[in-house]
Structures are given as C-alpha cells and as structure tokens.
C-alpha positions in Angstrom: -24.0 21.4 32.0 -21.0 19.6 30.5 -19.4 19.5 27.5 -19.8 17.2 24.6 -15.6 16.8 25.1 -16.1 16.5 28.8 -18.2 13.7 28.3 -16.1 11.7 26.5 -13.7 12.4 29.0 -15.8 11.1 31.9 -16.5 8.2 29.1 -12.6 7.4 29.4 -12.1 7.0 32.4 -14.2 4.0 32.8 -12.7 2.6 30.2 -9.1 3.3 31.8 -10.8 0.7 35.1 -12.0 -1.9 32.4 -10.4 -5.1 32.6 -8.4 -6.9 29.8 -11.4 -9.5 29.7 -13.8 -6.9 29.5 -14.8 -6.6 33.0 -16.1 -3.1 34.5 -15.0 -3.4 38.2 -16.1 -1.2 41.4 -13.6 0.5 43.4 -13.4 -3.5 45.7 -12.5 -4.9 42.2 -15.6 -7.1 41.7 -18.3 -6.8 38.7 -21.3 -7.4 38.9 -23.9 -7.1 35.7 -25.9 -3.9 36.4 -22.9 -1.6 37.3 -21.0 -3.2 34.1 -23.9 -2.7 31.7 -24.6 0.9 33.0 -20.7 1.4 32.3 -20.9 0.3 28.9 -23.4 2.4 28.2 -21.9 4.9 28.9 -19.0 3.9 26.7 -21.2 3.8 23.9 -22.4 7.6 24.4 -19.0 8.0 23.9 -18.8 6.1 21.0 -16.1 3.8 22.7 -17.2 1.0 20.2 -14.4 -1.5 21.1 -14.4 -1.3 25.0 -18.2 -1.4 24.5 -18.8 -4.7 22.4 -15.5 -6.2 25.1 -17.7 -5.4 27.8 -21.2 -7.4 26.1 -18.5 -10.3 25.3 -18.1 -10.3 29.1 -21.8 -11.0 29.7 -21.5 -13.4 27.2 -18.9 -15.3 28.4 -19.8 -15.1 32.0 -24.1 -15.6 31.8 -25.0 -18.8 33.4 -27.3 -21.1 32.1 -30.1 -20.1 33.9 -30.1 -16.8 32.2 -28.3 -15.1 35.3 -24.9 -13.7 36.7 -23.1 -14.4 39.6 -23.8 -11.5 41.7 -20.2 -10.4 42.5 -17.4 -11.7 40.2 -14.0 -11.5 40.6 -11.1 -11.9 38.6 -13.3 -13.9 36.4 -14.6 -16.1 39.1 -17.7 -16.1 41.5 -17.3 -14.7 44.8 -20.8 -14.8 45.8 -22.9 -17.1 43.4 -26.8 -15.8 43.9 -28.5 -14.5 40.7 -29.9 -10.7 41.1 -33.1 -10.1 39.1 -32.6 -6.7 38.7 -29.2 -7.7 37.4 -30.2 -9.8 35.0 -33.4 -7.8 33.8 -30.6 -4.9 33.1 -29.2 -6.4 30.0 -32.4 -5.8 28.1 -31.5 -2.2 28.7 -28.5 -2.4 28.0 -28.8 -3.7 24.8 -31.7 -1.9 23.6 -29.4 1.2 24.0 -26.9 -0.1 22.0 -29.1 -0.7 19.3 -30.3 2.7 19.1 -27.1 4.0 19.1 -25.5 1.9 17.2 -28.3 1.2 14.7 -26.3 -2.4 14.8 -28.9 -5.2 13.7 -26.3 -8.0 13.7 -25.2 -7.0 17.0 -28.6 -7.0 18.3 -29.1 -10.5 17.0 -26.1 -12.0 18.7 -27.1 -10.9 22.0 -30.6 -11.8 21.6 -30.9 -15.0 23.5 -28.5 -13.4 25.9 -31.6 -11.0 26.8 -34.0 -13.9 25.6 -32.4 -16.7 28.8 -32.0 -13.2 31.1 -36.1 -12.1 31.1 -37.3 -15.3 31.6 -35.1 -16.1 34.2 -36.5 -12.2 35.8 -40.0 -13.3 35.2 -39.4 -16.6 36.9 -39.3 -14.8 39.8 -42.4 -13.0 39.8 -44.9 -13.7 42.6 -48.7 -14.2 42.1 -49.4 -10.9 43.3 -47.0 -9.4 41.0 -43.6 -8.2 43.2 -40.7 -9.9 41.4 -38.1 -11.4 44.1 -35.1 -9.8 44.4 -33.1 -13.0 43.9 -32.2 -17.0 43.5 -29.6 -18.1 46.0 -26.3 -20.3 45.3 -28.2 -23.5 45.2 -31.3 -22.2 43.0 -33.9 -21.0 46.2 -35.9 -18.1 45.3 -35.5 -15.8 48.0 -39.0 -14.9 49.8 -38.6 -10.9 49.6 -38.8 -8.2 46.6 -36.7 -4.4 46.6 -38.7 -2.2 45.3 -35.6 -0.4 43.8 -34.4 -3.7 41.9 -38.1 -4.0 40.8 -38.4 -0.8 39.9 -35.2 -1.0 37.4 -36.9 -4.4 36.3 -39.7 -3.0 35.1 -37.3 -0.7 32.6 -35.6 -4.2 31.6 -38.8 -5.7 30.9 -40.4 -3.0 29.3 -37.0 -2.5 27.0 -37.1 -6.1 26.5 -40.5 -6.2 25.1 -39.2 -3.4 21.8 -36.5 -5.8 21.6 -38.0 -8.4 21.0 -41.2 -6.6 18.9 -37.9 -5.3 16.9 -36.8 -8.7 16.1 -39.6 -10.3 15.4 -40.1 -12.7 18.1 -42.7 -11.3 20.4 -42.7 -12.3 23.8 -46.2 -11.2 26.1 -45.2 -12.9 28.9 -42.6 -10.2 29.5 -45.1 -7.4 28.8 -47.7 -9.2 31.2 -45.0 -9.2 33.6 -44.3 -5.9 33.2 -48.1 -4.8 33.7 -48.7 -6.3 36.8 -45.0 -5.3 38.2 -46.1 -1.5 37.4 -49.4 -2.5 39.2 -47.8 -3.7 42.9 -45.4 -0.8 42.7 -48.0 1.9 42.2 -50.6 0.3 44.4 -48.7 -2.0 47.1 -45.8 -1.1 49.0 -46.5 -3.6 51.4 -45.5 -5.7 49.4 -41.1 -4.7 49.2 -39.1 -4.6 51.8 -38.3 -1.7 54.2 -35.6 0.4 52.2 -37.1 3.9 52.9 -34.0 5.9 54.1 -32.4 5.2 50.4 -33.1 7.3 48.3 -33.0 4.9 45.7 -36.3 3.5 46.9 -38.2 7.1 46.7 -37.3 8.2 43.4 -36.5 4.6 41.5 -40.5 3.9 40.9 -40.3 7.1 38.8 -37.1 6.5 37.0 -38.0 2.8 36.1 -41.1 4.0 34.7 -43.5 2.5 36.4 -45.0 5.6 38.3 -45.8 8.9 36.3 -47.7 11.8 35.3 -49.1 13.7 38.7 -48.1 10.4 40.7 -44.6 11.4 40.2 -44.7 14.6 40.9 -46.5 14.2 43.8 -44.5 11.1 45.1 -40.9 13.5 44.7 -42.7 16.4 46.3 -43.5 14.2 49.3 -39.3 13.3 50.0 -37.5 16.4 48.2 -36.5 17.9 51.4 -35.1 14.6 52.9 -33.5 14.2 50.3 -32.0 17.2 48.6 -29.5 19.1 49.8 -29.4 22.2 47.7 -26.2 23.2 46.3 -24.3 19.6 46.6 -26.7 16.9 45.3 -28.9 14.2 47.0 -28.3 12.1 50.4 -27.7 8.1 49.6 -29.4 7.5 52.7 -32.0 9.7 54.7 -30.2 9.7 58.0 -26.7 10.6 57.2 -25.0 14.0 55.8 -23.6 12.3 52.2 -25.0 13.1 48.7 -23.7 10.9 46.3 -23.4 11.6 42.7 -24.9 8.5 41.1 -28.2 8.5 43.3 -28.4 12.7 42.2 -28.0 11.8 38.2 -30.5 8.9 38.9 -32.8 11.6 39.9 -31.7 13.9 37.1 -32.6 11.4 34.8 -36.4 10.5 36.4 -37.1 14.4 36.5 -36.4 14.4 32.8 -38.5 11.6 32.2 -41.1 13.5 33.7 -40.1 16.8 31.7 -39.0 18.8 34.5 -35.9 20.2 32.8 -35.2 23.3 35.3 -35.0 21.1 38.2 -33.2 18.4 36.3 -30.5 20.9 35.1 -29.9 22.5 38.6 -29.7 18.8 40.2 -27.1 18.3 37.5 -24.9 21.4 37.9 -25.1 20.8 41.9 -23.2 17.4 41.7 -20.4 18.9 39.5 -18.4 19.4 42.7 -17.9 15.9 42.4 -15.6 15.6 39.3 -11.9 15.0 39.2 -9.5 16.4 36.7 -9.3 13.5 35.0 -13.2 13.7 34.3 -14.0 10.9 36.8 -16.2 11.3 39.7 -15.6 11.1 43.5 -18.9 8.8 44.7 -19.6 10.9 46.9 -19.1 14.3 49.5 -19.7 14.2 53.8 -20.9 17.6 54.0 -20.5 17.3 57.7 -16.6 16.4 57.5 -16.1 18.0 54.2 -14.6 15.1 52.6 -15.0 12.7 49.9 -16.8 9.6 51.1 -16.1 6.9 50.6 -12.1 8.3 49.5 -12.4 6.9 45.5 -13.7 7.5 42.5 -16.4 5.2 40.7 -17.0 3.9 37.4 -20.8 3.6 37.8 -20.7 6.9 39.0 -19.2 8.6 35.6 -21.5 6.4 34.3 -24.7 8.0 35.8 -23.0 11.6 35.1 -22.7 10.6 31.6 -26.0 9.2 30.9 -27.9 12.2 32.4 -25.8 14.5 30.4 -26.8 12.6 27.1 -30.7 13.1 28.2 -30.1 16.4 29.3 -28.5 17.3 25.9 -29.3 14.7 23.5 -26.5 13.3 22.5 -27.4 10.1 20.6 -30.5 8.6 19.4 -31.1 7.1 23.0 -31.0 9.9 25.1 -35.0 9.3 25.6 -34.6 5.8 26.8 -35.5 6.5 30.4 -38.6 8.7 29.3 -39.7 5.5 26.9 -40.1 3.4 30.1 -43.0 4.9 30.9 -46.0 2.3 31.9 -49.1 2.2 29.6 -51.7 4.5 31.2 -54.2 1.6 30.8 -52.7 -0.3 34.0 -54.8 0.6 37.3 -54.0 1.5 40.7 -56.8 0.0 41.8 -55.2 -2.3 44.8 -58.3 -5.3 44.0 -56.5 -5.8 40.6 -53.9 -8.1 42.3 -54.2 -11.8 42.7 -53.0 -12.7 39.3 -51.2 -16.4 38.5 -47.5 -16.1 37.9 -46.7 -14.5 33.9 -44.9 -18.2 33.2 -44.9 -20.6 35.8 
C-alpha cells in the first residue's frame, strides 16, 4: 500500500498537467470528459478543492446542448466532434463522488442539470434490446454498435445518477429502467457488443461497473486471470502483447474490492508500484519483453486510477465505497427471453 502523503502526492501531479481553463489533458494534449472527471476525482481525494471545482467549471463551459462532449478537445476547441456515451454517462459519477466527499449540497445543485442534459442524452442511445450505443457522430447519427466496456461504465453513471437525483428530489425512473435492462444485455448477451476481447477492459469492466456480481464475478475473472495477469508487474492492456498497464491493473483493483476480495486486491496493488515516478506520478505502463516503459510518459488518468484504488483500499473519504455501491439490484434476471423491451425514452 501507499501512504496517505503519497497519495496526495500522486493527487499533485495531476494537478501540475491541468490546464489554466481547467482542462485535464492526456499525454497528446487533448481532454476528453471521462479521463478529466476520473482526474478530478482524484483531486478531490486529495482534497484539491480549487483544481477540482476548475475542472467541473470545465464541463460546464464545454457540455453541448445535447447533454454531450466533444470527444477529443483541444486547446478549448473540438478536434473530433462525436458525443461518447460512456463519456457523458461519467459525470453522474463524477459528481456523486464529489458530493460525498464534499458533503457540498449547493455544489450538487449547480451541476445538476449538467448530469440531468448528460443521462438523457446516454439513455437516448439505448437500443430496444437494451445495449446502449457507444456513440452520436459529428452530424447527430447514432452509431449502430455498443462497447461493452463504455456500457459497462454506463451502467455506474446511470446507477450514480439515479441517488443523485433520489438525493435531490427529482426522481428520474427512466434512468433506473435504463440501468436494469443495460445490467440485463451485459450479463445475458454478449452478442450483442462488439468484439473487444483481447482488452482487458472488456473482461473485468462488467464487474467493476457493477453490473455483474456475486459468483458471476468471481467466476467470470477466474475464467481470464491468467491472460491477463502477469504476476509481480500488474495486468496486460491487451491479451496479445507483453505490456501491463497501471490504470487497467487499479481498474481491477478496484472491481476485486467491490467484490470483497481484499488479498487479491492488495497484491494487484503493490505489483503495479513499479510504475511510480519520484514525483508520485505514474509511467502508463512497462514492456516486460523490452524492459521499458511503454508508451515513454507518464499519465494523469493513470495517477488517477492509482489514487482511487488506494482510497477503497484504505478508506480515505466517505466515497471510497462508490464502486462497491454500483452493484445491480439482485432482482434483475439473466434469463436471455427477458429482452425485447421498447427504448427507456424514446
């Protein structure tokens, strides 16, 4: 484990990449929303208040009217101009975090129908059978395909969105509805996502997104451990190639924790510490093959990951359990008939 001090080190040094309008970049220099928001939560473990509420006046500023973001911004302009669902669905998570840490009810309010525009725009994407799309393009299409990662992060948005909004007082079922039948098609139907197998992302998201638990879980990240892990260093981004990336191996962290698996959880998280810098940033990741850092820099939305599985790990605010609250209700079946259900909101 690391320290609460190292923490707000690792905390630091993504605010020493955020821009002076607020911005959160990757290494290329573009935001996009999901990376940014998972930054500023991280911040906010931190207790970087300022840098945190500059980085949700960001979304603010840059949230089109659909509800969406640009996909890839740069220098406060759109360099590719589709709307990501799961980028969208990810301020609901964002903001509920806040909140808890925070205990901030004014702050909640403000960004309210920033969440409120975001969901409906997610849930405008949904498909009869239940699959959310992964996107709209530049000119408004809604592209014919769902990710069963970027779903699988959805359903935490939605799910997040729907204690928001009970908090507030402005229910909203639609997004719980949505939420049901998205936890249905990713337990019962991987037909229906695109082939992303060799990413890891795709075996262990459905777990850390909440829609999959209990013995599904466990049996689901017994059936890719090996692939996967590679004791001692972490876990592979991709099935096929000798890298483990830190991100994708505190991802994991964090879905073993929701699960309760501590031991395995800890040792996943002391295997990645190879990864940190001095500074208390973190190379993205190693090529055990080469022995080198791959790619050669050091990522924000990977100190990000570090530092939100050493908050659940350790408990160091009052959210530390919000990827164990994202849990689907047990109610929902896996019974593959169940689909075939009309759009939450047309």
């Amino acid at each position: 484990m690391i320290s609460r001090s190292q923490v707000v080190q690792t905390a630091r040094s993504i605010a020493a990449i955020q821009g002076e309008d607020g911005g959160v970049p990757w290494p290329e220099g573009h935001v996009d929303a999901w990376n940014h928001i998972e930054c500023l939560m991280a911040m906010s473990v931190a207790g970087l208040g300022a840098e945190v509420r500059k980085g949700y006046e960001w979304l603010e500023h840059h949230q089109r009217t659909d509800g969406s973001w640009a996909s890839k911004i740069l220098d406060g302009r759109a360099v590719e101009a589709n709307g990501e669902s799961n980028h969208a669905a990810y301020i609901a998570v964002g903001v509920w975090h806040e909140l808890l840490v925070t205990k901030d009810e004014a702050f909640a309010g403000r960004m309210w129908p920033v969440v409120k525009k975001a969901l409906d725009y997610v849930v405008g994407l949904q498909t009869p059978r239940g699959e959310i799309v992964w996107e709209r393009d530049a000119v408004g299409r809604a592209s014919d395909y769902a990710l069963l990662t970027g779903s699988s992060s959805i359903h935490q948005g939605l799910r997040c969105g729907v204690l928001l909004a009970d908090h507030l007082g402005d229910p909203q079922p639609h997004w719980e509805l949505a939420a049901d039948r998205l936890a249905h098609v990713i337990m019962a139907h991987p037909e229906a996502f695109a082939d992303k197998s060799r990413f890891s992302m795709d075996w262990y998201y459905p777990v850390l997104g909440g829609a999959v638990r209990g013995p599904d879980a466990f049996e689901l990240l017994h059936r890719e451990w090996a692939t996967f892990v590679v004791p001692g260093l972490g876990i592979r981004c991709v099935s096929d190639q000798p890298w483990v990336t830190g991100a994708e191996t505190c991802e994991l962290v964090l879905a073993l924790d929701a699960l309760g698996d501590r031991a395995q959880a800890e040792r996943l998280f002391d295997d990645m510490q190879h990864l940190r810098h001095d500074d208390g940033s973190y190379w993205t990741g190693w090529q055990f093959a080469n022995r080198k850092h791959f790619p050669h820099e050091r990522s924000g939305y990977t100190a990000a990951a570090v530092v939100l599985a050493a908050d659940a790990l350790s408990g160091l605010t009052p959210a530390a359990g919000i990827f164990r609250a994202a849990a689907a209700p047990s109610v929902i079946p896996a019974d593959p008939e169940a689909c075939g259900c009309t759009p939450a909101r047309a």
